[in-house]
N, C-alpha and C positions, 0 to 999 in steps of 0.2 A: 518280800512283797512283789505280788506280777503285777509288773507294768501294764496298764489296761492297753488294748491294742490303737493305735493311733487314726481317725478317719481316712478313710481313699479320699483325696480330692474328686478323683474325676466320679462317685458314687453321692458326693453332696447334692441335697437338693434344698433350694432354697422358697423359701415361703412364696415369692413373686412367681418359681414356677410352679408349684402345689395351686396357686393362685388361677393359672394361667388352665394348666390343665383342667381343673374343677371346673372353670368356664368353658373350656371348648367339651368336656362333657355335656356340660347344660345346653351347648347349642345343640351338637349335635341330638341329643334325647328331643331339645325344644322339635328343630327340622324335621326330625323322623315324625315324632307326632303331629307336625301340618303337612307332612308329606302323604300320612296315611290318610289324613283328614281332606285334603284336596280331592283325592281320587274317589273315594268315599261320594262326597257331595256333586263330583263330576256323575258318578254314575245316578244320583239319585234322581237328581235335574233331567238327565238323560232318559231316564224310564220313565220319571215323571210328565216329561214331556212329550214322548210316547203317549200316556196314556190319556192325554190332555187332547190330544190331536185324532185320535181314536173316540173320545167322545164328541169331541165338534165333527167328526165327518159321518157318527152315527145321527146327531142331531138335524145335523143340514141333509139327510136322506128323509126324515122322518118332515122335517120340518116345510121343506122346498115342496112336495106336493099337495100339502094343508094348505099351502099360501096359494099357489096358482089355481086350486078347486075354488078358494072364500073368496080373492081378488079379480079373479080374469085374468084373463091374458096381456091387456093394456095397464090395469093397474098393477099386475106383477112388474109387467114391464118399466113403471114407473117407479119401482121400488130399489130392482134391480139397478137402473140410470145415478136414483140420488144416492145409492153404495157405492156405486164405482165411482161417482162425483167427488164424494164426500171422503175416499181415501187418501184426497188430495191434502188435507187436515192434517192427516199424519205429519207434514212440517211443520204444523201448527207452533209444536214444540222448541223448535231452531234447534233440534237437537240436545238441549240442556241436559234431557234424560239421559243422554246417554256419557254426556260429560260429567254428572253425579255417577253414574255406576263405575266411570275409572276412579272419580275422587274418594265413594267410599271404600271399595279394593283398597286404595294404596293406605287409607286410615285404615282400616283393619290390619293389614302389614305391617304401618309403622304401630300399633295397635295404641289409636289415640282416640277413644271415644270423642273429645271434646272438638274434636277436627270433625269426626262423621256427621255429632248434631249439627256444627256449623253450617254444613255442606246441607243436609237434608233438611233443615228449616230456609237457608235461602233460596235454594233450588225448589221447594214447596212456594212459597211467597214467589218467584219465578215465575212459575207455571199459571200460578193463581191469580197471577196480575195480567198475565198474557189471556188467559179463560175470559177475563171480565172485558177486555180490553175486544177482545174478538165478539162476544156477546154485543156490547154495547154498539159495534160497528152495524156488526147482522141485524140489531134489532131497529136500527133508522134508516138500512137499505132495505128491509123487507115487504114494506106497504107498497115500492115503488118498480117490484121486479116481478115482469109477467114469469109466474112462473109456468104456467101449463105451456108458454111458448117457449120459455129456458129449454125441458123434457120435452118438447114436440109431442102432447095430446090434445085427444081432440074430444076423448067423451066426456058428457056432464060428470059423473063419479070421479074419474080421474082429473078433469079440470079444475075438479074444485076442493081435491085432496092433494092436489102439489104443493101447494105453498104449508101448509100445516104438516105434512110426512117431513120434508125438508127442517122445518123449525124445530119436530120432534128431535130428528135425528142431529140436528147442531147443539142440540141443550144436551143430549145423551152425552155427545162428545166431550162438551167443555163440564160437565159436571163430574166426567170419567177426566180427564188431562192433570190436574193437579194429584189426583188421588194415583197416578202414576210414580209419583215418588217411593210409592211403598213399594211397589216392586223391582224399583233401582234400585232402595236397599237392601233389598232382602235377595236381591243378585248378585249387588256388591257384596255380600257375607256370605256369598254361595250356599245359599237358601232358597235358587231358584226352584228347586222343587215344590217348594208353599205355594208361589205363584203360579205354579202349574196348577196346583190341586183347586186352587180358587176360580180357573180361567174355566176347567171343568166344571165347578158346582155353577159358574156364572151361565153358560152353556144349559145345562139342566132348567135354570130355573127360567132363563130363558125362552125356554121349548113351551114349561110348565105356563109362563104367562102368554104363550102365543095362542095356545089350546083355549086358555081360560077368553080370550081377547075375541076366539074365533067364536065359540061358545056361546057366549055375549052379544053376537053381532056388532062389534064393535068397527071403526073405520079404519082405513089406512093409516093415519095416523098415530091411535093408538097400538096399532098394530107394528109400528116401529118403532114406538116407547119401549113397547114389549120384550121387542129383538133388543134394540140400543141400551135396556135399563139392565139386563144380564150383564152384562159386564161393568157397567158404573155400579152395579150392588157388591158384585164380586170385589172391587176394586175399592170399593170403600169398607167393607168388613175385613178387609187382608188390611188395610189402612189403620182400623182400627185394633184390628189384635193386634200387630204391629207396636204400633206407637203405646198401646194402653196395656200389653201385657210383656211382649216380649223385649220390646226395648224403648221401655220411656223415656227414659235419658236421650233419647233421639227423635222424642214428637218436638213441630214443628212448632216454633215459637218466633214472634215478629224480635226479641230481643237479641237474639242468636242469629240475625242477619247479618251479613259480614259484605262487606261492599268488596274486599280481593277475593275471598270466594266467587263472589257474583260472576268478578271479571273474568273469574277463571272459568265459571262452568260457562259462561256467555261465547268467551274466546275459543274452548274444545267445541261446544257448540255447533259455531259454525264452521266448524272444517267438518263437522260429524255432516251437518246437510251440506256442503258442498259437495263431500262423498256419495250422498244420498241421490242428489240431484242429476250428480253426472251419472250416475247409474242409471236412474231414471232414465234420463236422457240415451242414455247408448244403447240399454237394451227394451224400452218401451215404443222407440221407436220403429221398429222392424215391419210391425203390420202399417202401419202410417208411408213407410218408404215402398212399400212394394203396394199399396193400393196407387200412391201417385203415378209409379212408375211400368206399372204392368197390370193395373186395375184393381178393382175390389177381389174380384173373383180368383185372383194370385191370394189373397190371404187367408182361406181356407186352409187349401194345401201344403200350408208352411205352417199355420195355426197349430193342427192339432198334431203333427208329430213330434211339434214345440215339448206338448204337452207330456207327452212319454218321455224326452230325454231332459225335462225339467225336474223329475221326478226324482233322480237321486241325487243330486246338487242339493236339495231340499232336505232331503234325509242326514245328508251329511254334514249340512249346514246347522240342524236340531241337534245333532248328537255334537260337534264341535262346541256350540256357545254358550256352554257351563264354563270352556277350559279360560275364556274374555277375564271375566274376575278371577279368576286361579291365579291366569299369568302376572294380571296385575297386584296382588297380593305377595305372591312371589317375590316379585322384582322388589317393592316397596320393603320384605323382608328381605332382602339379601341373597334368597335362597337359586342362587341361578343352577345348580346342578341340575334341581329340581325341573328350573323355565328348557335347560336346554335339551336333557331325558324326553320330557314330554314333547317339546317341540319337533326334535328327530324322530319319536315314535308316531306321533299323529299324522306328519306330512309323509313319511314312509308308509302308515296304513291307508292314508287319502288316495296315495297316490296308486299303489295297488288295486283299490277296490274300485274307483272310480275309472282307471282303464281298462279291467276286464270286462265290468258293469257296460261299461260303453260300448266295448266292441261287441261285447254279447245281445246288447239292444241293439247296435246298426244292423246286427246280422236276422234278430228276429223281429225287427220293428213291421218288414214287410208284410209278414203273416199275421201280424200284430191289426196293423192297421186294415186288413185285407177283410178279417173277420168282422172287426169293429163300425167301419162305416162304408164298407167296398171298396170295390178294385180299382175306382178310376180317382182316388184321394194317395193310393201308395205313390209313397216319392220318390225320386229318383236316388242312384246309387252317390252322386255328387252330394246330396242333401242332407244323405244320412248323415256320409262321412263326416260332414261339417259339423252336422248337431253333434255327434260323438264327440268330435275335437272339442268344441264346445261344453259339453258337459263334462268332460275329463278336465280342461282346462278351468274351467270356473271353480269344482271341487278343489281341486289343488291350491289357486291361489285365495280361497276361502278359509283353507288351514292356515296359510302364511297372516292373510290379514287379520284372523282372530287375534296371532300373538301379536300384532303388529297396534293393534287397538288397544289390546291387554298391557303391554309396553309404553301405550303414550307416544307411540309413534305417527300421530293422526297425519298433521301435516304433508309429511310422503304420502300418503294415500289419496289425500284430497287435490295435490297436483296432478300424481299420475293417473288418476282418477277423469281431470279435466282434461288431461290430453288424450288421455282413452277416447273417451266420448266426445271430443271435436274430429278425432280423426277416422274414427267409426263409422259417424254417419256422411261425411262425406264419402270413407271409401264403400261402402256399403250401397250409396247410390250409385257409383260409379263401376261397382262391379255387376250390380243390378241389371242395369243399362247393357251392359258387356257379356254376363253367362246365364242372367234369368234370375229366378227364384233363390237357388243356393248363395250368388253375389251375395245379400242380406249376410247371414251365418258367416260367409267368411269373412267378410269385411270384419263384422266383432270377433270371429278368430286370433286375425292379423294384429288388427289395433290392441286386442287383448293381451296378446302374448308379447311386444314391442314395449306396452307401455305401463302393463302390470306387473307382468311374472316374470320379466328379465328385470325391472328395477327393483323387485322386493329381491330375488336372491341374491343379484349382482348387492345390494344394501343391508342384506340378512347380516352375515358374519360380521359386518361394522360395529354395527349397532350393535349385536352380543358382545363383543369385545368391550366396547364402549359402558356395556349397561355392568360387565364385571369391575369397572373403576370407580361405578359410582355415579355415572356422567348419562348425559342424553343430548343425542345433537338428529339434529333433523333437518333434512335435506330442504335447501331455498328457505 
């Protein structure tokens, strides 16, 4: 009889590791398929948004000269005032929205529906209670605020369509603010593309009721129902396919209110508008410091070349803010090969494109501006420079702070954020004072580069470090 041959030890395997490798197969297959799937939805969002931006700048070409022929001059003018006013609204929110789009990201990573509905029914009740609460205020200061003196008119028509354009356009707002939640989720599940497709059809229909409005002879008024009611339709039909088809399990329900939820979206919040604010604050100031400082007629000449080296910061800002839920899906999976691939690729393309972009506008911006509105608006070779530095500078640390939101890193942002913009605008007047017009640009340079882009990279590799443990710690 042959002796059967005896096992190798070192060739044994045991069930725990048959076990073991079977799961790190599953992740890996699991990773790969949200790996394809991220970029996937990165680029959808991406084109989608494109095309969404493409429609609103066809509409506002079509739309801006229907209105100043049907209103006049004074009453456009009064239209234009209570838009610019009334962007002030956009904190309306305290920022919650945007503290729901990290909470649902990270529920989708840890892939816990009962966490999302949580989140997106109190962050709905949130919003909805902040809506009534701001209505209710507007509607017992309204009998008692001159408004054709608020807007400075002075003709019958327009004096006596301010206060009603204004009411139009506060109910468009608050009846559009809660119905925001559906496209924090459907950004958190990186599904921004839907919301893109909707901001378009809201746009279209928009247009369709301003024609209908002028048509009609209808007044100021409703003529910014018109405008305001596109996007609250858009905004409640995305709302309602949403919640009624695509993901029921996640419409909003007063029982699924969770008071540490609350705390949480209320607490991201507001570091989300203190971020906000100080931005506001450091770079809306610019035309305000150079009128004090060297007149009105200095704001011009700094105004519109603004406008050329704002333009790719903007671009590059649209194509980045798909990767905000990516990252934070990511993280909440585990998947950092993933967070740190992207994260080296994107700030390696930002940073590329964004300095040749710049030097290639400082050098044509002259001839740019030359043909555009004549020769005695080109600025000087100081101003350019600055804008360049500026618009390279802002793209760049625009990549860092997307993962930096997408990570849950808010807090750093919203310090150095305040320190940005306290030291901004003082050195800003004070170079003002000292080299002209460019002072302004550089002052946000200096404080930019000090108090953004040297604390996120010098704080970058921490935090990645940190986020492969499992952990999060955030600076103050």
């Amino acid at each position: 009889m042959i002796p059967s041959p005896r096992p190798n030890p070192a060739k044994r395997t045991t069930s725990d590791e048959l076990l073991e490798a079977a799961n790190q197969a599953e992740d890996f297959a699991s990773s790969s398929k949200h790996y394809h799937q991220r970029y996937r939805r990165i680029k959808l969002t991406a084109a989608a948004s494109g095309l969404s931006r493409l429609v609103s700048f066809l509409t506002g070409i079509v739309s801006v000269p229907l209105m100043v022929k049907y209103l006049g001059t004074e009453q456009y003018a009064l239209w234009a005032t209570i838009g610019s006013t009334m962007a002030f609204l956009g904190f309306a929110d305290m920022g919650i929205s945007n503290g729901l789009l990290n909470a649902i990201s990270e529920s989708d990573g840890a892939e816990d529906p009962e966490k999302a509905a949580t989140y997106s029914s109190t962050g709905f009740f949130l919003l909805l209670a902040m809506s009534v609460v701001i209505g209710a205020v507007f509607a017992v200061v309204y009998p008692y605020v001159p408004w054709a003196r608020v807007f400075n008119v002075s003709t019958g028509a327009a004096t006596k369509e301010a206060g009603p354009a204004t009411a139009a356009l506060v109910a468009c707002f608050l009846i559009y603010l809660p119905l925001t939640v559906a496209q924090r989720v459907q950004l958190g599940y990186q599904r921004g593309y839907l919301n893109q497709c909707w901001e378009a059809a809201g746009n279209v229909f928009a247009l369709g009721a301003l024609v209908c409005a002028i048509r009609w002879d209808m007044g100021l008024a409703v003529v910014v129902m018109a405008l305001g009611g596109g996007p609250a339709l858009s905004g409640f039909l995305n709302a309602l396919t949403l919640f009624g088809v695509q993901r029921p399990k996640l419409r909003p329900k007063f029982s699924k209110v969770s008071y540490p939820a609350g705390k949480r979206l209320i607490t991201l919040g507001f570091f989300f508008v203190i971020i906000q604010l100080a931005t506001a604050a450091a770079y809306q100031t610019d035309n305000l410091i150079l009128a004090q400082v060297l007149g009105a007629s200095a704001v011009t000449g700094y105004a519109i070349p603004l406008k050329l080296f704002g333009f790719m910061p903007g671009i590059i800002s649209l194509l980045l803010t798909p990767l905000w839920p990516a990252y934070s899906e990511a993280v909440a999976r585990g998947d950092l090969v993933w967070v740190r691939k992207t994260l080296r690729y994107s700030v390696a393309s930002v940073v590329a494109v964004s300095l040749v972009s710049s030097l290639a506008l400082a050098l044509a911006a002259p001839t740019i501006i030359r043909i555009w509105v004549g020769e005695p608006l080109v600025p000087s070779v100081g101003l350019l420079l600055g804008m360049a530095l500026w618009s390279a500078l802002g793209s760049i640390s625009g990549a860092l702070g997307i993962f930096l939101n997408g990570a849950g890193f808010i807090r750093i942002q919203a310090i150095c954020s305040v320190l940005m913009a306290t030291v901004n605008v003082a050195l800003s007047v004070f170079l003002t004072r000292r080299i002209g017009v460019p002072g302004v640009i550089y002052g946000t340079v200096i404080s930019h580069t000090i108090f953004i882009l040297i604390p996120y990279c010098y704080f970058l590799p921490g935090q990645l470090a940190l986020l492969g443990k499992g952990k999060r710690y955030e600076f103050g």
